[in-house]
Each structure stands twice: as structure tokens, then as C-alpha cells.
C-alpha positions in Angstrom: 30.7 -12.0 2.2 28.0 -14.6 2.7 29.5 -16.8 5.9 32.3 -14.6 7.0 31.3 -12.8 10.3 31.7 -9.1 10.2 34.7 -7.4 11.8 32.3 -5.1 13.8 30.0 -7.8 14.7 32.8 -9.5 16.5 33.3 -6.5 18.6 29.5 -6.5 19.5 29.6 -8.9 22.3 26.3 -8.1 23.6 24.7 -9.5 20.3 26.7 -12.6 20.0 27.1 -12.5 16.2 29.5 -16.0 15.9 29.1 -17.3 12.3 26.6 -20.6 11.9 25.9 -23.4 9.2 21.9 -23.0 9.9 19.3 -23.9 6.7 16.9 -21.4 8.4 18.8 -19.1 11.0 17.0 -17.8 13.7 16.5 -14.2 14.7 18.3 -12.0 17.6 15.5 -12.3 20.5 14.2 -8.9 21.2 15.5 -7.0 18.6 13.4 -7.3 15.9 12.9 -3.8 13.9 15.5 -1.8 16.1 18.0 0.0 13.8 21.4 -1.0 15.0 23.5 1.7 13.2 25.3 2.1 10.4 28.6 1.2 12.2 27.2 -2.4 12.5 26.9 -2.7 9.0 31.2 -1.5 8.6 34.6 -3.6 9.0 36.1 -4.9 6.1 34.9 -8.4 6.0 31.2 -7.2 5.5 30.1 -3.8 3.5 33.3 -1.5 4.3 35.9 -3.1 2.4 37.9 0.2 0.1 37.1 -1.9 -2.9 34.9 -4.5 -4.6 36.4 -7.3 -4.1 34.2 -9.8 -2.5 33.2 -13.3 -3.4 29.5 -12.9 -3.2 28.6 -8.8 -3.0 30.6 -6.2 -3.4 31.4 -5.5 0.4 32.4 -1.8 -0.7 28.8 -1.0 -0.4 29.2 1.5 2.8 32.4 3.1 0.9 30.0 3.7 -2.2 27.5 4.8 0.3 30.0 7.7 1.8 31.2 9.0 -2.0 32.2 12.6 -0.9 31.9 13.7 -4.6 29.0 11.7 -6.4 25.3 10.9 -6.5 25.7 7.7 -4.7 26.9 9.7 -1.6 23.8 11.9 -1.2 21.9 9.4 1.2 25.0 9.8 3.6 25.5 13.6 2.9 21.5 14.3 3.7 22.1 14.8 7.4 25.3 17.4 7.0 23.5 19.5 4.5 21.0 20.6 7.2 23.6 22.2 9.1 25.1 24.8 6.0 23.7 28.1 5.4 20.8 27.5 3.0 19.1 24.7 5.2 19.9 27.2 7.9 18.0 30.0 6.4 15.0 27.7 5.7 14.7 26.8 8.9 15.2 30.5 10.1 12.0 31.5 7.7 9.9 28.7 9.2 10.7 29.4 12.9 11.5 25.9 13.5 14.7 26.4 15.4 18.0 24.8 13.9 17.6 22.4 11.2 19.8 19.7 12.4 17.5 18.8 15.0 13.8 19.7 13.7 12.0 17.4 13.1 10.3 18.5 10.0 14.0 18.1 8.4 15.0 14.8 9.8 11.8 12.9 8.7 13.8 12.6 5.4 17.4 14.0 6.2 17.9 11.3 8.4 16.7 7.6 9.4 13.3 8.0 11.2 13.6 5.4 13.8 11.8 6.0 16.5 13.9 6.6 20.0 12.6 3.0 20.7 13.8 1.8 18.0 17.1 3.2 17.6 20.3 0.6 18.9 23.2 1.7 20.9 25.2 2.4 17.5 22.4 4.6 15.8 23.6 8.3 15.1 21.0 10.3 13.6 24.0 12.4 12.1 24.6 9.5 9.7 21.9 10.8 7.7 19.7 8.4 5.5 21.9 5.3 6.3 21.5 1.6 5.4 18.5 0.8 7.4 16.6 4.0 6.4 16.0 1.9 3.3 16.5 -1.8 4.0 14.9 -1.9 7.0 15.7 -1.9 11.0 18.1 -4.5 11.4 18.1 -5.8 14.5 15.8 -9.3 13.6 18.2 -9.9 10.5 21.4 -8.6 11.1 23.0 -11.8 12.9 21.2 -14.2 10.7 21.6 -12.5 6.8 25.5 -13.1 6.6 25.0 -17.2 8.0 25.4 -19.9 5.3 22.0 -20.8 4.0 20.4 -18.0 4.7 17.8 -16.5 2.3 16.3 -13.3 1.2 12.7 -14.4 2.2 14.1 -15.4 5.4 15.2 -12.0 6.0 12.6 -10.4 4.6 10.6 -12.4 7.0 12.4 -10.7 9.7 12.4 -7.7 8.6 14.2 -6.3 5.9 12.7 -4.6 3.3 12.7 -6.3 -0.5 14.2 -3.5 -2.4 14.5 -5.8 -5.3 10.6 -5.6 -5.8 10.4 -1.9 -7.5 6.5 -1.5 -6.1 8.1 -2.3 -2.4 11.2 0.3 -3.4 9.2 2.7 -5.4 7.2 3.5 -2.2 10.1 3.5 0.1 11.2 5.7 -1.7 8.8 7.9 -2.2 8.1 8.5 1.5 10.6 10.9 1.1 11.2 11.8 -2.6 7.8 13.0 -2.5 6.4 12.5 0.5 4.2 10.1 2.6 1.5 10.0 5.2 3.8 9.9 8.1 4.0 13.1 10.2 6.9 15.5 8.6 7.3 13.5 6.0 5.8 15.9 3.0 7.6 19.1 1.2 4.7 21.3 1.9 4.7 24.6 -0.4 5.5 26.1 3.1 8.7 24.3 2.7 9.2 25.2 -1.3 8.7 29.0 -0.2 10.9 28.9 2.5 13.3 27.9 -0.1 13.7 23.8 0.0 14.5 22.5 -3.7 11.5 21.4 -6.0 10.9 17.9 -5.2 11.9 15.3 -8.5 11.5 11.7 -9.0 12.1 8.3 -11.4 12.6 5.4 -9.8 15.3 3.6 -12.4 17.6 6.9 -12.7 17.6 7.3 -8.6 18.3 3.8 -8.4 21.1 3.2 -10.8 22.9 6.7 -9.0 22.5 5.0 -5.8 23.3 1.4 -7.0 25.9 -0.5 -5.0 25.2 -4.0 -6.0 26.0 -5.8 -8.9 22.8 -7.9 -10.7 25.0 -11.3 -11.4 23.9 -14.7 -11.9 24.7 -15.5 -8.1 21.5 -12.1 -7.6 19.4 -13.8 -9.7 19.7 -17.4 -8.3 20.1 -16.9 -4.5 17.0 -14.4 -3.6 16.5 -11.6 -5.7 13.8 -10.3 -8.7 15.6 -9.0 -11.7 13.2 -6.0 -12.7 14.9 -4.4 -15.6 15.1 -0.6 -15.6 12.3 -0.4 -17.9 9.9 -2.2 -15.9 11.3 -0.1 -12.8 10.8 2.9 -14.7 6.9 2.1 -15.6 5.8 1.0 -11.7 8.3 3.9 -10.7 5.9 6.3 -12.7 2.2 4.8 -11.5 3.2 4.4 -8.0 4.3 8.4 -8.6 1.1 9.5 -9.3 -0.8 6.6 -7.4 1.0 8.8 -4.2 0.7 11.8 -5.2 -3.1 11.6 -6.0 -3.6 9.8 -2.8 -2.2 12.5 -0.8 -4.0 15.7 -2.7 -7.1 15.2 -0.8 -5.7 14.7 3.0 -2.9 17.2 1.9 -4.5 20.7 2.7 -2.5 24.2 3.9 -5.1 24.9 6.6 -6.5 28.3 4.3 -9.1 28.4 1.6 -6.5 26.5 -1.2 -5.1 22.9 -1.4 -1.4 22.9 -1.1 0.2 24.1 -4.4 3.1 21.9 -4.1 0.5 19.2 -6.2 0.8 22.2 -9.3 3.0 22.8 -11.8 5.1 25.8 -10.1 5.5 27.5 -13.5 2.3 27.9 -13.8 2.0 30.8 -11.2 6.0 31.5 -10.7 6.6 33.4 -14.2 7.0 36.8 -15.5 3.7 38.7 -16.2 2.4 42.4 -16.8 -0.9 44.0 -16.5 0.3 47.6 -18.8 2.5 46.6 -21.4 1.3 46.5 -24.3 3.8 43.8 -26.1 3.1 41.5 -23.3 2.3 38.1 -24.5 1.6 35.3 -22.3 4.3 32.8 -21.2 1.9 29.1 -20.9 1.4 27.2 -23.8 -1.6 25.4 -24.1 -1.3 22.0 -23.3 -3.5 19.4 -25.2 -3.7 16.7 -22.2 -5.1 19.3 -19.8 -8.5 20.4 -20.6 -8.6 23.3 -17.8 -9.7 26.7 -17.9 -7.4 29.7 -18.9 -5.6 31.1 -15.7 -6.8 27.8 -14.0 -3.2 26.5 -11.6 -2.7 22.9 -13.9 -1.9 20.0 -11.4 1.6 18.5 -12.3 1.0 16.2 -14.8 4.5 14.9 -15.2 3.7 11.4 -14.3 0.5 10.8 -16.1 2.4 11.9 -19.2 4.7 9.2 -18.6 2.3 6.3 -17.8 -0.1 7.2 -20.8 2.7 6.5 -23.1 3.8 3.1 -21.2 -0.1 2.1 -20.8 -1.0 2.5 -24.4 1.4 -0.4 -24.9 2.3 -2.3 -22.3 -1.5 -2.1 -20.8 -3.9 -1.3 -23.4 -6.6 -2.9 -21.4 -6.2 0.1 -18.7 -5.1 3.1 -21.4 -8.4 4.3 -22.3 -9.6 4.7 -19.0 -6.3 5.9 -17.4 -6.7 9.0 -20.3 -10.1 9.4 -19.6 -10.1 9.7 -16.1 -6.4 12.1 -16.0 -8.6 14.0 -18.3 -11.7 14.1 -15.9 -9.3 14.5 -12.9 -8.0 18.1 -15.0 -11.4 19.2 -15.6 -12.6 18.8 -12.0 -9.8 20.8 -10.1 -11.4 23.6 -12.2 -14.7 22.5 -10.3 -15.1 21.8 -6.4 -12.7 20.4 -4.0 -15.4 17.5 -3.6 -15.7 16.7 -7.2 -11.6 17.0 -7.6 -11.3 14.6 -4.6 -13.1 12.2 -6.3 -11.7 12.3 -9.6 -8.3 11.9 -7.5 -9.3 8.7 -6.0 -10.5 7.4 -9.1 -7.6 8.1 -11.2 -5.3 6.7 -8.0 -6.7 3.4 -8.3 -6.4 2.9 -11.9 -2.3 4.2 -11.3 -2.3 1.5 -8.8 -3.5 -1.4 -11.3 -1.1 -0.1 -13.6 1.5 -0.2 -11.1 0.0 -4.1 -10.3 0.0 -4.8 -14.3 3.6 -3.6 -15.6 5.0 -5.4 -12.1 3.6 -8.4 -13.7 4.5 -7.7 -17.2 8.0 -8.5 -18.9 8.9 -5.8 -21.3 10.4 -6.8 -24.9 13.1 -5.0 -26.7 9.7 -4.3 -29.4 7.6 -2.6 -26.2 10.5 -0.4 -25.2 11.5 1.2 -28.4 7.2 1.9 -28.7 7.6 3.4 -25.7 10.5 5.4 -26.1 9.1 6.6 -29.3 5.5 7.4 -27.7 7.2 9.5 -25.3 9.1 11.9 -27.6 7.3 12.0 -30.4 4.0 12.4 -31.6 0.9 14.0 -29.5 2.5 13.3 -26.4 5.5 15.4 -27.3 3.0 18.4 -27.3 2.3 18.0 -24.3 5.6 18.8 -22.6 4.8 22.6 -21.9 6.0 22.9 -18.5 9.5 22.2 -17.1 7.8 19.5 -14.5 7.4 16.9 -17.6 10.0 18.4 -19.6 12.6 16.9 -17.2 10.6 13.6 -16.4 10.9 12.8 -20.2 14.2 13.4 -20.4 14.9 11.7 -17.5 12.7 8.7 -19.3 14.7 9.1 -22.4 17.9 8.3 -21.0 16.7 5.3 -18.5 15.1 3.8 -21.7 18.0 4.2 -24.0 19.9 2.6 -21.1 17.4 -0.2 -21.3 17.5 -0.8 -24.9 21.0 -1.3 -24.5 21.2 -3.9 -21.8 18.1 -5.5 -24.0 20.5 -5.7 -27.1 18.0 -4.0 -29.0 20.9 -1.5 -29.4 24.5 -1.7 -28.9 26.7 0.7 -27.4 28.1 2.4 -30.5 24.9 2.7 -32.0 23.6 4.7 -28.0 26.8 6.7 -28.2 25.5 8.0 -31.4 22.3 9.2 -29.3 23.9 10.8 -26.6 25.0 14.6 -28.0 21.0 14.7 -28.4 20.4 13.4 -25.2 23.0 15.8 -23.8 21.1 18.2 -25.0 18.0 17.5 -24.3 19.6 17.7 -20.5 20.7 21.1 -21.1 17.2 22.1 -21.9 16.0 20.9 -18.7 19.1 22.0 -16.4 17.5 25.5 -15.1 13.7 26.2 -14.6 14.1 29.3 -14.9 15.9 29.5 -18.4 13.3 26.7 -19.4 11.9 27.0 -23.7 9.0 24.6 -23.9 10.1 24.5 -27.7 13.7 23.8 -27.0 13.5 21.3 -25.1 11.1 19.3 -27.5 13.0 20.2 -30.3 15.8 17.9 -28.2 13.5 15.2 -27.3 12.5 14.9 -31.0 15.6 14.9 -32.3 16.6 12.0 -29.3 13.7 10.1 -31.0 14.9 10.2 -35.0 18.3 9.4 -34.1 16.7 6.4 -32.3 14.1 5.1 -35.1 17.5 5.6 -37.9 19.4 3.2 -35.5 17.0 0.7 -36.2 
């Protein structure tokens, strides 16, 4: 709680942590960036409390962080997993020694503080802990609890402004995709060593790993209220505004880019060169204009921000389709040309990225959306299990939006959900994936939707 000194600050003399009345509180000399530990963010009168029951936040927030048995655990979990048997056996194919301590694990199973950086409480067996996200600590830590202090103060200092979903979008992605930091990037190395197919949406992760509430005291003190459609829309162009940045630099060493940019399913199916009955598994897919038996680049996001771009930027829609388009047809070309398709196509994801930060979305938008994305041509174009899964993923973060929008109510959602439910189950193993299935969900997700109007 805001002006209550923290039971495990008290105990760390060395940082002199008493509680001030300051308007603009100054920092801890000489430890700006250094990430103090998870342990300095415990006791029970700052974010360990057993349950929500402070004035101002939560202070449960490291409890929700450490949930054994849910979602919102998995940050503090990431570390532990590398020590069972299949991160074992990963590491064991890739000759990297145990997996606990390599550092092509811990990039992303654990905070990456540098040794310089790391406080005398840091334990890199805490996994992805507070500061992996917020920020190294030690410029803010003694100042962010202090009456009057503000968010752009600590920002100022050093904490990173989560509540902007560009600035979260590409913390999180560093690892949820992958970054240009050394070892941070699931190579296909990694995928074929046996390390799970990399995912992301930027509102779903975020409400699993919520541990805040968005009150009136959020809004007023420091924070921006996105929505989780707007969250979902930057989530998605800052996505692909990565992932295309990263395909040219991004190479295996050998004649071929790294495949992890491809749809997998494209090359990982069944096939036979004698039977006669054999038919081909792919369905053509009317957004990608590529050659037969050409790998398709995974086009899960673009799908996503065409729909949200034809109408919440319809200034930017005809060239984002144009150039996704070009972009398909030049992998299918030279690595030169394919570059520079990338590049182009990576700065129009950042402007929309720049232009649905800036936009508000109505309750009018959202449902056009949701509608756009089930429905229609763009429903066609969910062949593979890459963008199967990020529109159901879409679906639900939408309907969830339409609901905090009032534009329906939670009856009228409930209604919505067997479909949804099943649209999930369509999605829930690659390798039982049916294209037609899992549309046949989605559309049925959309009627239900436009008869609720």
C-alpha cells in the first residue's frame, strides 16, 4: 500500500527504505537499473499479503504471481520447468549442457540481468520474476511506495510502463517470440529439439497474468486504461512488426532462413509419393498468393491486423493488404527481394501499431471487427492451425471486450460461449487440427454474435 514501508524493506538496512512525505522522491544513489530480487518486492505490507486486501493495490500480487496451479503462476514456474525431464532432453539434443544453467534457456526462463546488475537478493531460480517485466528496481524501489509519488516519476527511474500496450507488447515479446538480444529467439533448432511452438496475443496473456485491478484510483493516479480491444489490435501489429523485423537478420547459418518464421504444418504433415488415393492435406489459402509446395510464412498476425485495419485504419488497409500480399509472393523469389518486402510491410505494422494506440475503439468498431474476423473472406483464410488459434484466441478477447463495452451483457456472452468452447476444441491439438472444423466453429461464434444484436 501506497505510504506503508514494506516489511522486507525494513529488514534491508543497507538501502535505508524509511517511509517519506516527498512530492517528487528521489532515487537510491547507485542503484539505478540493478534488479534487487523478488524477495524485496515480499512481506505483507507490500505485494505478499495471502489476500487482496489492500487499500490502494492488491498487495497479493507476489501470491498471484507464485499460483502453483494456474496461468498466472507460469512467469514464477519458468525457471523449475528447465530442470524436468523434457527441458532436460532438449538440452541433451542440443549439447548445451543442463538446462538450468544454459544460457540459451535462461534468456527467457529467467530474469536476464546482467551479473552487474543483479542485487544481493536476486536468485535466478525465481524464474521470470517481477523485475523481468517491470524493470530493474533498484532506482525506484525506495521511492514508488512514498506518498506522492508518481508513475512518471518511476518510470523516470526506471520502471517499465506496462500500462502502455506498445511498451508491454514488446516486452513481452522479447521472449514470447523472440528479440534481438543474444539467446533470446526459439530458433527451429530449438522447435526440433523439442521446445513448444511459440504463441502470442497480447490481451489474453495479459488478463492470465493480471494481478492488478483497473479502478478509478488506476485511472486517476498514473496509469493508461487501454481496453483489451485496443491491446489486442497493437498486440497483433507489434507481432508481426517483430517478427518481420527479425526474418532478415534471423538466418540458420545453411542455404534456408530459419523455418521457425513458417507455418509448421506446412512441411510437418502426412504425405505419400505411391498411393494412389493420396490427396493432398493444404488448402489453398486466398491471402497467400505463393506457389504450390512453396513453405507459406505464418500469416497468423497479418490475418488479424487486416481485419482490425479495414476498420479501425482504413487509411493504412489497402496498403497493409497489398504489401502482406507482395511480402507472400516475394519469399517465393530471392532472399533479397523477400528482405525487402519484409521491411516494407514491418513499417506499415508499425504505423498501425502507432494508429490503434492512438485510436479509441467503439462498441460499433468492435463488433465489425469481431465479425470481419470470423466471417466472410477472411474466414477462408484460416487454413492452417497457426491462424486458426490466433482467431480463436481473438474471438474470445473481443467477446470479452464487448462485454466490459456494454455492447453485450453477460447473459447475452454466456449464450456465446458453447460455440466458443468449441471453437477452442478445434484448436486444442495441431496435430488432430480440421481447417473446416474449426471455421465451421468460428462461424457459428459469429451468428450467435450478430442474433444477440
Amino acid at each position: 500500500m501506497i505510504g506503508l514501508l514494506c516489511a522486507a524493506f525494513a529488514a534491508a538496512v543497507a538501502l535505508s527504505l524509511a517511509p517519506r512525505v516527498l512530492a517528487d522522491p528521489e532515487p537510491v544513489a547507485g542503484r539505478a537499473g540493478v534488479h534487487e530480487g523478488v524477495a524485496t518486492c515480499a512481506g505483507s505490507t507490500c505485494h505478499s499479503r495471502p489476500v487482496a486486501s489492500g487499500l490502494v493495490v492488491r498487495q497479493n500480487e507476489l501470491i498471484t504471481w507464485q499460483d502453483p496451479h494456474t496461468e498466472a503462476g507460469a512467469h514464477s514456474r519458468a525457471w523449475k520447468v528447465l530442470t524436468q525431464p523434457r527441458a532436460e532432453a532438449i538440452a541433451k539434443r542440443l549439447d548445451i549442457g543442463p538446462a538450468e544453467k544454459a544460457p540459451a534457456c535462461l534468456a527467457c526462463h529467467a530474469d536476464p540481468a546482467p551479473a552487474g546488475q543483479r542485487g544481493p537478493r536476486f536468485q535466478i531460480s525465481d524464474g521470470v520474476g517481477c523485475e523481468a517485466c517491470h524493470g530493474g528496481a533498484g532506482g525506484w524501489i525506495a521511492s514508488h511506495y512514498a506518498v506522492g509519488a508518481t508513475h512518471a516519476a518511476n518510470v523516470g527511474r526506471g520502471m517499465i510502463a506496462l500500462d502502455d500496450p506498445k511498451t508491454r507488447a514488446a516486452r513481452c515479446l522479447d521472449c514470447h517470440f523472440g528479440g534481438a538480444g543474444e539467446n533470446q529467439f526459439v530458433s527451429h533448432r530449438l522447435m526440433a529439439a523439442g521446445h513448444p511452438q511459440i504463441s502470442f496475443e497480447l490481451d489474453l496473456f495479459t488478463s492470465l497474468q493480471k494481478h492488478h485491478d483497473i479502478d478509478a484510483d488506476y485511472v486517476s493516479r498514473r496509469k493508461v486504461v487501454a481496453g483489451p480491444v485496443k491491446t489486442w489490435a497493437v498486440g497483433q501489429a507489434m507481432a508481426l512488426d517483430r517478427m518481420l523485423t527479425l526474418y532478415g537478420p534471423r538466418h540458420t547459418g545453411g542455404a534456408f532462413p530459419d523455418f521457425v518464421f513458417f507455418d509448421c504444418q506446412s512441411c510437418h504433415r502426412t504425405f505419400s509419393s505411391d498411393d494412389p488415393k493420396w490427396r493432398p492435406v493444404s488448402e489453398p489459402n486466398p491471402g497467400r498468393p505463393i506457389p504450390v509446395g512453396a513453405p507459406p510464412f505464418n500469416d497468423a498476425n497479418m490475418i488479424m491486423l487486416s481485419a482490425a485495419a479495414k476498420v479501425a485504419a482504413p487509411a493504412l488497409a489497402g496498403r497493409f493488404e497489398t504489401e502482406s500480399r507482395d511480402f507472400h509472393q516475394a519469399l517465393a523469389q530471392n532472399g533479397g527481394v523477400a528482405a525487402a518486402k519484409a521491411t516494407a510491410l514491418a513499417a506499415t505494422s508499425k504505423s498501425l501499431a502507432d494508429a490503434f494506440a492512438r485510436h479509441d475503439f467503439s462498441r460499433a468498431e468492435t463488433l465489425a471487427i469481431f465479425q470481419g474476423l470470423l466471417s466472410g473472406e477472411t474466414a477462408r483464410r484460416y487454413t492452417d492451425y497457426s491462424g486458426a488459434s490466433q482467431a480463436v484466441m481473438a474471438a474470445d478477447t473481443l467477446l470479452n471486450g464487448l462485454v466490459a463495452d456494454g455492447a453485450l451483457d453477460r447473459a447475452q456472452a454466456a449464450r456465446v460461449r458453447p460455440d466458443l468452447d468449441r471453437a477452442y476444441a478445434a484448436v486444442r491439438d495441431p496435430n488432430a487440427f480440421h481447417p473446416a472444423e474449426a471455421r465451421a466453429a468460428l462461424l457459428a461464434v459469429a451468428e450467435k454474435v450478430r442474433g444477440l444484436k
